[in-house]
FIKOLZA-1660 file (N, C-alpha, C; in steps of 0.1 Angstrom, whole numbers, plus 5000, padded with zeros to 4 digits):
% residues 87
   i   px   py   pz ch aa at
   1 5008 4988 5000  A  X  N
   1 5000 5000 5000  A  X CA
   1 5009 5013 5000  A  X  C
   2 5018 5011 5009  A  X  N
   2 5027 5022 5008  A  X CA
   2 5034 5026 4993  A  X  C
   3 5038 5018 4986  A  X  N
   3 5042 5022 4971  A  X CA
   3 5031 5028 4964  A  X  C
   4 5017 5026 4965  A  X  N
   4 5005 5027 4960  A  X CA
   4 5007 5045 4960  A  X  C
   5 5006 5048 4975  A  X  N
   5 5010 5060 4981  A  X CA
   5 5019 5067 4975  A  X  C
   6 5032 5065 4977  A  X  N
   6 5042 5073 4970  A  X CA
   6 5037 5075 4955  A  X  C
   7 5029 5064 4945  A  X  N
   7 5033 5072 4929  A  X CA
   7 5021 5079 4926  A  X  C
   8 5010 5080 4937  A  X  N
   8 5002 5088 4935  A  X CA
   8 5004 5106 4927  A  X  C
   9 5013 5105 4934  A  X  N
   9 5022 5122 4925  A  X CA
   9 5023 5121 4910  A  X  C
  10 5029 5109 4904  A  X  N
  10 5033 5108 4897  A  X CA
  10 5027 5105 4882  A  X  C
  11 5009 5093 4890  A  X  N
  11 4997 5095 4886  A  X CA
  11 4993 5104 4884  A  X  C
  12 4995 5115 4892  A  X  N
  12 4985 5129 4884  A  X CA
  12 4991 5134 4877  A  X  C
  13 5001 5134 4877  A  X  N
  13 5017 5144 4870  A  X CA
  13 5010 5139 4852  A  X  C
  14 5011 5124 4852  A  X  N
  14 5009 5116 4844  A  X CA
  14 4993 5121 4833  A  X  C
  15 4983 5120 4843  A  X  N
  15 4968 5125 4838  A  X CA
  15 4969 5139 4832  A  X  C
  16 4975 5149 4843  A  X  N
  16 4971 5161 4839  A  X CA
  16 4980 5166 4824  A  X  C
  17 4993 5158 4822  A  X  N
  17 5000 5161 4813  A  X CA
  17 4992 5155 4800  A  X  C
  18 4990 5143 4799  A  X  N
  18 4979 5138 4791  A  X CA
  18 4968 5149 4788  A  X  C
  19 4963 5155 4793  A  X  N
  19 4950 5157 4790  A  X CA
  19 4957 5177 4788  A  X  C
  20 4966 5182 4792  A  X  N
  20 4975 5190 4785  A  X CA
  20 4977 5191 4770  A  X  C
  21 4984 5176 4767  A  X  N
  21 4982 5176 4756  A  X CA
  21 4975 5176 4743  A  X  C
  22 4961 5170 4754  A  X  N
  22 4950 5163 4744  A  X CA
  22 4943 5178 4740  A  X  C
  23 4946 5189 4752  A  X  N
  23 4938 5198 4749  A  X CA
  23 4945 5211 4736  A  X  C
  24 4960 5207 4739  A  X  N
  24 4966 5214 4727  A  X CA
  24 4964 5212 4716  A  X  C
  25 4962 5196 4712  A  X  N
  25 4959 5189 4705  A  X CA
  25 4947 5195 4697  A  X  C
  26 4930 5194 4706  A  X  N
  26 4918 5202 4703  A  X CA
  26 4919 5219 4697  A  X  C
  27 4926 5223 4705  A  X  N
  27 4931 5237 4704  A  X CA
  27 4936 5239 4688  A  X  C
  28 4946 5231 4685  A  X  N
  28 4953 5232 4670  A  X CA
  28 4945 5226 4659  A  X  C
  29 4935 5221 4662  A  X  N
  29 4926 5213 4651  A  X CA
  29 4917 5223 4650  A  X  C
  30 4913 5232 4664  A  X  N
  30 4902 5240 4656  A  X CA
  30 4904 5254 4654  A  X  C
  31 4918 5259 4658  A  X  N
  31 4924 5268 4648  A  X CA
  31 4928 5265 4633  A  X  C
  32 4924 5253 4633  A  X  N
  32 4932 5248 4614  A  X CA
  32 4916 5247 4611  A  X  C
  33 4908 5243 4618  A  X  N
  33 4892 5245 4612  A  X CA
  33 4888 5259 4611  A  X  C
  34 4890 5271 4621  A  X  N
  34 4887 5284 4612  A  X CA
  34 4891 5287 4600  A  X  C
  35 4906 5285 4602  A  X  N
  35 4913 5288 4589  A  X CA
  35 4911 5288 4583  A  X  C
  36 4908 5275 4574  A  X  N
  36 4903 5272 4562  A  X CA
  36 4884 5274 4562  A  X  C
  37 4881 5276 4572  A  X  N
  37 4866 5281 4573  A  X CA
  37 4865 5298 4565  A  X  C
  38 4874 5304 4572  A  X  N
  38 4876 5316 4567  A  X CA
  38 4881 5316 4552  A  X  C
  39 4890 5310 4550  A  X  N
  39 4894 5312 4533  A  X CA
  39 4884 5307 4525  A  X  C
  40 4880 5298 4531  A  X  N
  40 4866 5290 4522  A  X CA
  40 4859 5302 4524  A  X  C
  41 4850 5314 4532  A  X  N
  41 4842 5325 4528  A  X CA
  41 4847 5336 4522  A  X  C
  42 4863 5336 4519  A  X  N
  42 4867 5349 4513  A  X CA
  42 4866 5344 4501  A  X  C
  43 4873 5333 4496  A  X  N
  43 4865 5326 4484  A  X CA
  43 4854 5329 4474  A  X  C
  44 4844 5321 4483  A  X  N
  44 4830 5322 4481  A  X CA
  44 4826 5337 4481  A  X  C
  45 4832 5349 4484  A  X  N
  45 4828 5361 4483  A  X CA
  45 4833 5364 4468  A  X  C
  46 4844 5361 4467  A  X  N
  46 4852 5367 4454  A  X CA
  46 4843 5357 4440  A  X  C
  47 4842 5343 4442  A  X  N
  47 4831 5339 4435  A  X CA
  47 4819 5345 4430  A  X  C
  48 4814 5345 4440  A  X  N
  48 4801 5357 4440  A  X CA
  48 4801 5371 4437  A  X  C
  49 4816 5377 4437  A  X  N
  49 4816 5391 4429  A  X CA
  49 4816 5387 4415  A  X  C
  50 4831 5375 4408  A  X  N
  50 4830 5373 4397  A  X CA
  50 4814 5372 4387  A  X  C
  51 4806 5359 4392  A  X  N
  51 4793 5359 4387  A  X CA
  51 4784 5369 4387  A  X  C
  52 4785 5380 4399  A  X  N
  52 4773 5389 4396  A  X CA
  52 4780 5405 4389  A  X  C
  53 4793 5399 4385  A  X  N
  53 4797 5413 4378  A  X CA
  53 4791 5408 4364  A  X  C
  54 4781 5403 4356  A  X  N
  54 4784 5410 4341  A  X CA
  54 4766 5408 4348  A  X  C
  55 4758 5408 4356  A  X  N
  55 4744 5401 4358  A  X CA
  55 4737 5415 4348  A  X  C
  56 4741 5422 4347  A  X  N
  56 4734 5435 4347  A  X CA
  56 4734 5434 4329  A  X  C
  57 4746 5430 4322  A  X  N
  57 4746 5430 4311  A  X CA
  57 4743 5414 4302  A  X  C
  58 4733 5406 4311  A  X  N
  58 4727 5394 4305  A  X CA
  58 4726 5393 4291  A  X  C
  59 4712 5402 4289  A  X  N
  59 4711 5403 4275  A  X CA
  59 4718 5404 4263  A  X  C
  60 4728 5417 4267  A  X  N
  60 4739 5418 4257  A  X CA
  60 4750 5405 4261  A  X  C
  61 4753 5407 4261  A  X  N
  61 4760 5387 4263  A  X CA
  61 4759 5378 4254  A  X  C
  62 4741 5381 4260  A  X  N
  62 4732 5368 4253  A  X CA
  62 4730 5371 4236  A  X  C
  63 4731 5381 4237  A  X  N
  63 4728 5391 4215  A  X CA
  63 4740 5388 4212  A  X  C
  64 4754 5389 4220  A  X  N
  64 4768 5384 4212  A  X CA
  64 4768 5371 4213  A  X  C
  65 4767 5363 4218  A  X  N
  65 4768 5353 4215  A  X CA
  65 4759 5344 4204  A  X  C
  66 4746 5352 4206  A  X  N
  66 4737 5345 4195  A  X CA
  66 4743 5352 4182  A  X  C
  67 4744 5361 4180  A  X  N
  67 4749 5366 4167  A  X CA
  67 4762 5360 4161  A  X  C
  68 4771 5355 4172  A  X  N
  68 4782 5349 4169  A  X CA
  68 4778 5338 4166  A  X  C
  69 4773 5329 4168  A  X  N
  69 4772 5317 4167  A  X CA
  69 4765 5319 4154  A  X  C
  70 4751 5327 4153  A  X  N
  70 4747 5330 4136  A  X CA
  70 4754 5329 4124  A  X  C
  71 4767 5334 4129  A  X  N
  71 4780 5340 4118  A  X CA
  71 4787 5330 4113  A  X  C
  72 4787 5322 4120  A  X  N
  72 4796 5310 4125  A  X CA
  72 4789 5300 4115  A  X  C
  73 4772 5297 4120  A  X  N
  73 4766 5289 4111  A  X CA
  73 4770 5292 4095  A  X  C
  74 4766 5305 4093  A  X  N
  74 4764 5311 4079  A  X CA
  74 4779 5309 4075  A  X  C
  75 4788 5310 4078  A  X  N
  75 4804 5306 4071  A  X CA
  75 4802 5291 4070  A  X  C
  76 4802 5285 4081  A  X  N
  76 4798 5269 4074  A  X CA
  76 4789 5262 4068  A  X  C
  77 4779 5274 4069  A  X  N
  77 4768 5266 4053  A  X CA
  77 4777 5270 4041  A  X  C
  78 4782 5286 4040  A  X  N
  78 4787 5287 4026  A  X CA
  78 4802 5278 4027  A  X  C
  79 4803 5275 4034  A  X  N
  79 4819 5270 4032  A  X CA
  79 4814 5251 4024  A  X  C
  80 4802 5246 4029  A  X  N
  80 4796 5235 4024  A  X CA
  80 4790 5235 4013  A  X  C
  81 4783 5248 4008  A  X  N
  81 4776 5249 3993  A  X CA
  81 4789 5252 3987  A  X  C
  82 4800 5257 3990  A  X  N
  82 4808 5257 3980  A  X CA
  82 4817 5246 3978  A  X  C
  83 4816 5237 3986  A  X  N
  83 4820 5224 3986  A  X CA
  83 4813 5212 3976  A  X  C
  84 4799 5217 3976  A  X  N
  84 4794 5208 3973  A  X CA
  84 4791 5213 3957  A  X  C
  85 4793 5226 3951  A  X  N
  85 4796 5232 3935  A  X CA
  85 4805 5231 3932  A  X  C
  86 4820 5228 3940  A  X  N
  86 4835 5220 3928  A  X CA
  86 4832 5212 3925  A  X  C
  87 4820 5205 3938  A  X  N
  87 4823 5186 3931  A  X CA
  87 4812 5182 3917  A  X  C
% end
């Protein structure tokens, strides 16, 4: 019993360092979980400026691209009827 006694000290020395640890441990996991919490919203901000910067000019967008794509068709029909009058 008497040895029991003496490592008693050395028992808690033991627990409290453990659980020291474990808490540094918690501590550094959930400063690496803001972290990247935070970059993930500055992110998603800068996302959300890119998409809603042209929102205003939808339409025009939408008339260039359909006209392009018009232009596009029309060169490749003539580029095919004139394909198809060498032969």
């Amino acid at each position: 019993m008497e040895k029991l006694s003496r490592n008693n000290g050395s028992i808690s020395i033991i627990v409290i360092v453990t659980v020291l640890v474990l808490t540094v441990i918690l501590v550094s996991v959930l400063f690496v979980t803001l972290s990247q919490e935070k970059g993930q919203v500055q992110s998603n901000l800068k996302i959300k400026e890119i998409y809603e910067k042209d929102v205003n000019r939808v339409d025009e967008i939408y008339n260039e691209i359909v006209s392009y794509m018009e232009e596009q068709n029309a060169l490749k029909e003539n580029t095919q009827s004139e394909d198809e009058t060498s032969e």
